[in-house]
N, C-alpha and C positions, 0 to 999 in steps of 0.2 A: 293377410297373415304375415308376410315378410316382404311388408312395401316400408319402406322411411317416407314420413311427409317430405315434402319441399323444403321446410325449415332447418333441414338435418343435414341435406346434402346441401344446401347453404353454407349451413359451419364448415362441414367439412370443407367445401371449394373454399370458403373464406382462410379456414386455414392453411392448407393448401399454396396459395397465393402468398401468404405471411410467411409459408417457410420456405418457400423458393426464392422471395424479396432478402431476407437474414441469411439466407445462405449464400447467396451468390456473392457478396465480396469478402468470402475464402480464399474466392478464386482470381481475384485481379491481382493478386500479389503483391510485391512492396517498391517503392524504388529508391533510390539515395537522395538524401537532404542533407543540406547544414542549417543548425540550429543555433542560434544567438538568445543569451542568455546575460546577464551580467556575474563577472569575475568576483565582483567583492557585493554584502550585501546593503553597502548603501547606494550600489549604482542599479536604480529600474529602469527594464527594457517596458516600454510601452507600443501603443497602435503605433505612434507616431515613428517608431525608428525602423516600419515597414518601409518607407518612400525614402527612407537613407539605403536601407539595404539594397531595394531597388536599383537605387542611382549606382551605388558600388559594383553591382553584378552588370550594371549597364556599361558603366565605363571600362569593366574588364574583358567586354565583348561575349557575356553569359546571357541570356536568354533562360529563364527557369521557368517548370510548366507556371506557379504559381509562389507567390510570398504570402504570408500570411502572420497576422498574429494569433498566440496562443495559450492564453494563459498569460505565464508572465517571460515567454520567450516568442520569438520571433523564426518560422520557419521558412524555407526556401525548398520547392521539389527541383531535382534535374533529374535531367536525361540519363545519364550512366556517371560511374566511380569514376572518370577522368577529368570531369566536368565537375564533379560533386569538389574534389582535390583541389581544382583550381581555382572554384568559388570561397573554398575555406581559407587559402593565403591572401585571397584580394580584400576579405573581410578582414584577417586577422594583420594584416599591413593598414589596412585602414583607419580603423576603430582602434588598434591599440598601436599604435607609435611609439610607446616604451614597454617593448614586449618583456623587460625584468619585473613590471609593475602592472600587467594587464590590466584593463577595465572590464572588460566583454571576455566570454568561452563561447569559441566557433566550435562548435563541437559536430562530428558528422554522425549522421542518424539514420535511418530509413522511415517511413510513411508512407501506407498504402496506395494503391492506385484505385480506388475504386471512388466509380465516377461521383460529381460532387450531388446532382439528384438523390442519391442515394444515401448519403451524407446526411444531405436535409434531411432528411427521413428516418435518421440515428439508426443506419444501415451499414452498421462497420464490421470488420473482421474480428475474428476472437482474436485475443493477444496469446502469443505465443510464448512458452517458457522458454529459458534458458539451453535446455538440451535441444531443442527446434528450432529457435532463432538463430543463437548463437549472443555472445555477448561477454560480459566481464564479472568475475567471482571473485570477492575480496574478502577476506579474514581478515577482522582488525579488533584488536587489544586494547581496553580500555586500561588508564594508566592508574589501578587500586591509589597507590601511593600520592597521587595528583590529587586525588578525589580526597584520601583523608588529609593532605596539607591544605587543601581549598577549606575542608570542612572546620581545624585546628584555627585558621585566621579567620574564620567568621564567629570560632568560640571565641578567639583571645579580644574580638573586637567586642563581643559581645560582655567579655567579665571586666573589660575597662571600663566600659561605657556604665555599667552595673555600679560599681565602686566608687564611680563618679559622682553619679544619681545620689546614692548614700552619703557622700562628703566620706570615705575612708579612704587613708592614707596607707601607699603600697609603694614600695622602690621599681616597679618593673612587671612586666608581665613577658617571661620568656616560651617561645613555641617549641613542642617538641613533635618528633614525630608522629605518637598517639595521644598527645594531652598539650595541657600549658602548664604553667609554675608559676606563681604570683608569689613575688617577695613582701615582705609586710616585715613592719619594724616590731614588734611584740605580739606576745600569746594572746592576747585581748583582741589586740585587731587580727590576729587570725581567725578567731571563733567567730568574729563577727562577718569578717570575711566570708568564712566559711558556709556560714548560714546562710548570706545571701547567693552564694553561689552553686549550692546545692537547690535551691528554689530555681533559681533563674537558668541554671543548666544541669538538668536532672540526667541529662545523656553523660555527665562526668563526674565519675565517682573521686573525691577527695581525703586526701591526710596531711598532716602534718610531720614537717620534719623542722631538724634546728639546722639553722646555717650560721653564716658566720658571721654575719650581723643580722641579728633578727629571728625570724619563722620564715622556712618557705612552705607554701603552699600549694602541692601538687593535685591535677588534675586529668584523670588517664580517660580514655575512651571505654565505655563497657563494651561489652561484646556485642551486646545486641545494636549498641550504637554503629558498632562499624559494617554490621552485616546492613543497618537502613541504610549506611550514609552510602554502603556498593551496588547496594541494588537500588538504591536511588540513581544513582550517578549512572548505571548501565540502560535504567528506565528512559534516565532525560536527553542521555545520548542518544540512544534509540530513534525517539521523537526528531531530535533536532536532525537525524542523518534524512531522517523524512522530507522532513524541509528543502532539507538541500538536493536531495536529490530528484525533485521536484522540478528544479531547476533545468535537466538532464532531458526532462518531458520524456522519460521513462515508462515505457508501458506495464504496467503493474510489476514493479517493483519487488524483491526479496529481503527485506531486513526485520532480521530476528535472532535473539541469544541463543549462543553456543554454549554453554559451561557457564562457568561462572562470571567469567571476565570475558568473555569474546563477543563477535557480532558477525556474523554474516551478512554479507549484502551482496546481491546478485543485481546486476541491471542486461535483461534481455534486450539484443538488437543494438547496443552502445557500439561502433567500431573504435572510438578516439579514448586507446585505455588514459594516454596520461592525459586526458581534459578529465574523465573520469575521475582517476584519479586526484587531479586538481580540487577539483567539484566535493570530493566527500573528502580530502584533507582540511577542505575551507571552512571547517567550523570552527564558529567561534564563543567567547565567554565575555559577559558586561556584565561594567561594576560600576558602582555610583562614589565618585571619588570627589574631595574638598579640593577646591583648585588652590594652586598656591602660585597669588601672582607675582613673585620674583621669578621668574624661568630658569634664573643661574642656580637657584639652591631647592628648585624643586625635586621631587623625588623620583620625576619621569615629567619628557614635553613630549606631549602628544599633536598631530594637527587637529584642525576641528573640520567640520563640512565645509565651510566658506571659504578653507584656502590660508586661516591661518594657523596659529599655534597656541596652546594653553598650554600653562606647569599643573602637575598632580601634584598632591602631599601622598605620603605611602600610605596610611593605612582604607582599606576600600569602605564603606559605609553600611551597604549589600551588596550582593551578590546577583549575577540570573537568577539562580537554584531557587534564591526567597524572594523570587518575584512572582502574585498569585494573578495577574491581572491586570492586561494595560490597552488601553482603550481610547480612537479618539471622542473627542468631547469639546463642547462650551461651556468657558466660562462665566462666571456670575456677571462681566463687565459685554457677555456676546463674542469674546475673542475664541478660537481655534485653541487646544490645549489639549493635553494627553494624561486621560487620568490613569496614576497608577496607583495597586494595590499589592502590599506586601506581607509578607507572612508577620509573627508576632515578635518574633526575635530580633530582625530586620526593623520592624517597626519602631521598638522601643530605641533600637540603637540611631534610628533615624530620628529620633523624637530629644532624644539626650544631644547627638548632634547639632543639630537647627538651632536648637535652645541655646550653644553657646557659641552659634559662629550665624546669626542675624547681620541680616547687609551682605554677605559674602556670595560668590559665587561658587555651584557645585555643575560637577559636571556628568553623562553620562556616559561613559567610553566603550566601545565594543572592539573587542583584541577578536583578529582573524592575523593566523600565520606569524603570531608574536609581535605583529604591530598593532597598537591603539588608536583607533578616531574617536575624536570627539562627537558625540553625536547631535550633543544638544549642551549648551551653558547655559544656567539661569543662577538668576540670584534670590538669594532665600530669605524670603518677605515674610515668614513667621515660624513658628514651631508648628511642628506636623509630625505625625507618628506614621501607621501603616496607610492612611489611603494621605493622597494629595496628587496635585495636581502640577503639570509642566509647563508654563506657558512663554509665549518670547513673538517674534514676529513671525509666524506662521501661516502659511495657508492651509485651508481643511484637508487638502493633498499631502501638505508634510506633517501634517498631525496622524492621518492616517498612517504614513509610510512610517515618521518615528514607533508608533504603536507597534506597527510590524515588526521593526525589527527590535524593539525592547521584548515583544515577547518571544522572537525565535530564536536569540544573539546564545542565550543560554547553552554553555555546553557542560555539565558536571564536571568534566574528568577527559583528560587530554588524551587520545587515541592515535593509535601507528597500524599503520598493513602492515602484519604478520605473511600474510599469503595472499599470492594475488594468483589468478589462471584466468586466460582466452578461451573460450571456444569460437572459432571461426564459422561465420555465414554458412560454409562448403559445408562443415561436419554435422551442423543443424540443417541442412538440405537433404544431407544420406539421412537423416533419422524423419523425416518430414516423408521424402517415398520411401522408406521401409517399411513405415505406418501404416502409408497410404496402401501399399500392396500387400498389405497380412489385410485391411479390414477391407480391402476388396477381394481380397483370394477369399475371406472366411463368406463374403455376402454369395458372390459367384458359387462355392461352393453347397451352402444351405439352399441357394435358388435352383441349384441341381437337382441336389437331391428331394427337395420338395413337389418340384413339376413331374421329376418323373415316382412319387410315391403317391403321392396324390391326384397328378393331372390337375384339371381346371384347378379345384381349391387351392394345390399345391401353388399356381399361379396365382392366385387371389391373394393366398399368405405372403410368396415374394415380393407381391406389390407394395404388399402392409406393412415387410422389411421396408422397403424402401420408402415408405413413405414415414415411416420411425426415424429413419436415419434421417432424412432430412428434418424432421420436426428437431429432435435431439443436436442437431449442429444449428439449425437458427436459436433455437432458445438458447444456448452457451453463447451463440453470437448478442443476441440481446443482452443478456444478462453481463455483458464483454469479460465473461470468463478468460482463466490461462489456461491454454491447452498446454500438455508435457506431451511425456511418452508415457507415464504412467495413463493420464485420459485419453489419449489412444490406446493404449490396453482394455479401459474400461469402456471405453464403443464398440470395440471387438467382444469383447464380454456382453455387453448390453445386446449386441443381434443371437447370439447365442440365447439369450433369454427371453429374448422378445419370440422368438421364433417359436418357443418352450410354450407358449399360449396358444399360439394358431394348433402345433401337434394334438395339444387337447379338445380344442374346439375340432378338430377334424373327427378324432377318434371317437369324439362323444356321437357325433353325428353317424357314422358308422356304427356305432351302439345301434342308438335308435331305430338305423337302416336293420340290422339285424332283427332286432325286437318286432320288427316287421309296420314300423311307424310310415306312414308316407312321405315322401321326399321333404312336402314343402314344413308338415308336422315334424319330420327328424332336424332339420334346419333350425328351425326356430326350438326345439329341447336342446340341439346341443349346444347349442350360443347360451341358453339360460341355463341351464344343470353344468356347463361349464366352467361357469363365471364365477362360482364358486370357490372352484379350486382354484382357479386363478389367480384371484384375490387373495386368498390365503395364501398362496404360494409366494409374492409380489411383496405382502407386508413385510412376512418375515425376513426377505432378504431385503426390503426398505430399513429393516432393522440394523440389522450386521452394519449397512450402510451409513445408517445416524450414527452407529454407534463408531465406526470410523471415523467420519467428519468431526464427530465429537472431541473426541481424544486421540486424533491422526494429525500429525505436524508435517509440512512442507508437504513430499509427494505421494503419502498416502493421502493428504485433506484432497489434494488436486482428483485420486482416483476416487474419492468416493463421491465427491462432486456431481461427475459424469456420472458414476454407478448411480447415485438417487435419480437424478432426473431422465437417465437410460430408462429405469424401473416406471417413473411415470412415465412417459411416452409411450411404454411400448402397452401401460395397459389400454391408453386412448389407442391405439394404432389397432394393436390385434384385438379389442373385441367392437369398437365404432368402425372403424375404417372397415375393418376384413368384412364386417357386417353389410355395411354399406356395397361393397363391391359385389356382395352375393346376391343383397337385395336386389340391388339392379339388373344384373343377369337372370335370376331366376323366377324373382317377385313377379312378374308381367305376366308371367307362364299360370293360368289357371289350371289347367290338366297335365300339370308334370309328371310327369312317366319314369325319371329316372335323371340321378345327378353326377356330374365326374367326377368322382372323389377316388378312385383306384378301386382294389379289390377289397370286395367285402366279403371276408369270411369269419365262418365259426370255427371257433377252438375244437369240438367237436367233430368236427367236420360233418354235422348233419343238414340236409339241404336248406335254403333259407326258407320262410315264410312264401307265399303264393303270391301273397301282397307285393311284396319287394324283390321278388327272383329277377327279375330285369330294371330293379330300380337304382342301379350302378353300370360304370362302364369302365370297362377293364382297361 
């Protein structure tokens, strides 16, 4: 009646073993590293700059547990912070020799200790937030005004290039802060103007005015245009601080709007604020510019990748922003090539370009830190509109890598730290055991008071705590969840509730025992007329729970996180496991006489059944 096959307590040991395997590197903790990355984003850190790093830490007399590469940095474990300090000046004298111009960010990090077996086995520790780790918190202000001058010089390119197209004659096309102004020599060529540029850019609403030789024709920003062109500009920032701080090898990352114009970015476990900082000021904006080969009267010389120098003409062709898509690729002839796709506006303006500057070379420059590199010069072998392709002496390596960085070079709108704050290692260590001793005062506590109300069961159920809590810290370990202190709130919340099932499942059985059921018949009713309420009780706070994570930002999503999967575990823990443990204890017993479960009485206080008067033990 209350035996489990063989296949049950299988799962269970099988789980058992998985959550002891996930759990265990909680506990090996972290140690210091430096982390090599590159400074600007056309220098990659690949496998091969492991056996430089190597050599460096060699020649400095450092010994690190391990180098590794990572992604697309390079990390170093040591021993302790004085060793960590001394590895990062031997790197950072090394690799960058013109520290005004870095190449590389030696940045210092921590990385767990937990052994690399376990590793293999994608047995790693939950990542830690911000208020537990410790690390760096940035406020940074996307620059409105940046966003709509970027946006005014991709219109005004866009109404030249228009009017071009047409063969209409215009003195000028002046920028203004929220529009352009196109001069035209008469009311004719206005209206005609007009037309077409009401078509061609329906974002700018147009009138007429008289000047003083001519019509001018103005064009202002609507509203609805400026509210896309900000919350575009805050979107693609967004993304690109992604990127970048990728670089950082940041474990799950904080970046997300504040208001209308801000950004929040949190990096738990960063010590090195100003590489940090370095790291999310380095974003950058690319534009696709007509080279102009005099250098004395060009409009900007930029270098290129190879070491030497191009002129720009001023006005840009596109932009990042109207780049949909860049990709490597072969060409029709077999060569290496990066095909790009651009939006419509960009397209056309790219198509009216080509068309009248065949033979010439264009270039595409990516501006980080208000300097330009060239990234790529070819010369332009036809007319092309939105898709075409880049081609030159490449290999499928720099075809890949230009792809990359054509599509992450994009920044909207030029960004400043408004606010910046530390919390130090130490202050995330007091919140790590303050945690730790409320969700062990609260288990120690419920384990008290269960052994002694219950007796055996009562121990049966603390086991079933404890084997919740474990199940519930390997799965956020797998799933490599951010624990806060809000999700240690809700592990302390979640034994409180979990607990909330076994009290039913005892009392039902005490029911039963009353009702004058026998032991191993009361056992097996109150596990099943239990389950009931259980469940019911489970859902609807899995509710409140979704509907947290749903529409819960930062550290309420963190607590409800824990809260959902608290809620599952503990229905697997208290009514299989606890089951399980009874089973085994009592299951074997064919003439059970009587169970520990504490005292069984009646509200009444009339004596029990005849059946069951010794079938408890006080």
């Amino acid at each position: 009646m209350n035996r489990y096959p063989l296949w049950k307590y299988a799962i269970l040991g099988i789980v058992l073993l998985i959550g002891l395997l996930y759990t265990l590197p909680n506990f090996y903790g972290e140690a210091p590293a430096v982390q090599l990355s590159g400074a600007k984003s056309t220098v990659k850190v690949d496998a091969a700059m492991v056996e430089r790093v190597q050599q460096v830490l060699q020649a400095a007399g450092i010994k690190p547990d391990f180098v590794q590469f990572d992604g697309g940095s390079v990390r170093a474990r040591l021993k302790d912070t004085d060793t960590q300090l001394k590895a990062k000046d031997a790197l950072s004298r090394a690799l960058n020799p013109d520290a005004a111009d870095p190449r590389y960010v030696v940045a210092l990090n921590l990385v767990s200790n937990t052994p690399q077996w376990m590793v293999s086995l994608h047995a790693l520790p939950m990542y830690l937030g911000l208020d537990l780790r410790g690390g760096v918190h940035f406020l940074m202000q996307v620059d409105m005004r940046g966003a709509l001058k970027q946006a005014v010089d991709t219109y005004a390119s866009d109404a030249r290039a228009a009017l071009r197209e047409k063969r209409l004659r215009f003195a000028g096309i002046t920028r203004e802060p929220n529009g352009i102004t196109v001069g035209l020599p008469d009311a004719a060529e206005a209206t005609k103007a007009r037309d077409i540029l009401a078509d061609r850019l329906p974002s700018l609403t147009w009138t007429e005015e008289p000047a003083d030789s001519g019509v001018r024709l103005s064009g202002r920003l609507l509203p609805k245009a400026i509210n896309d062109i900000q919350t575009q500009a805050i979107t693609q920032n967004i993304e690109t601080l992604h990127k970048r701080v990728n670089e950082l090898g940041v474990a799950e990352p904080v970046i997300q709007q504040q208001g209308v114009d801000r950004v929040v970015v949190q990096l738990p476990g960063v010590q090195d604020t100003a590489r940090a900082k370095s790291i999310i000021g380095r974003t950058a904006t690319l534009q696709f510019r007509l080279v102009d080969p005099d250098t004395a009267t060009a409009a900007e010389v930029v270098p290129t990748r190879g070491g030497g120098t191009v002129g720009l003409k001023r006005d840009s062709i596109a932009t990042g922003e109207q780049l949909k898509q860049a990709s490597a690729t072969i060409d029709k002839d077999q060569r290496p090539a990066v095909s790009v796709r651009l939006d419509d506006v960009a397209g056309r303006n790219m198509r009216a370009t080509t068309r009248e500057n065949l033979g010439k070379p264009m270039a595409i420059v990516l501006y980080e830190k208000g300097k330009g590199e060239a990234l790529s010069v070819a010369t332009i072998n036809g007319e092309f509109g939105t898709d075409f392709q880049i081609t030159g002496n490449f290999t499928p390596q720099e075809t890949a890598d230009l792809a990359l960085l054509t599509r992450a070079g994009a920044l909207a709108a030029p960004m400043e730290i408004v606010e910046e704050r530390t919390i130090g290692p130490s202050l995330g260590a007091d919140n790590i055991s303050k945690g730790l001793y409320s969700v062990t005062g609260g288990f120690i506590a419920i384990a008290v008071f269960m052994c002694l109300y219950y007796l055996l069961f009562g121990v049966f159920s603390s086991v079933a705590l404890a084997f919740n809590l474990l199940c519930l810290v390997a799965v956020l370990s797998m799933l490599q969840a951010t624990l806060t202190l809000p999700g240690i709130a809700a592990i302390a919340l979640a034994l409180g509730m979990a607990i909330d099932a076994n009290v039913l499942i005892n009392e039902r059985v005490r029911e039963e025992l009353r009702g004058g059921a026998g032991p191993q018949q009361a056992i097996q009713a109150g596990y099943e007329k239990a389950f009931a309420t259980i469940l019911d009780s489970n859902v609807t706070t899995l509710i409140a729970g979704v509907a947290l994570l749903t529409f819960g930002t930062g550290p309420i999503r963190g607590f409800a996180i824990v809260h959902c999967l608290g809620i599952l575990t503990s229905m697997f823990s208290a009514v299989m496991f606890s089951r399980g443990l009874v089973n085994f204890w009592y299951g074997r017993q064919k003439k059970l006489k009587a169970v520990s479960i504490g005292q069984v009485w009646r509200p009444d206080g009339a004596a029990l059944p005849a059946a069951t008067a010794d079938s408890n033990e006080a």
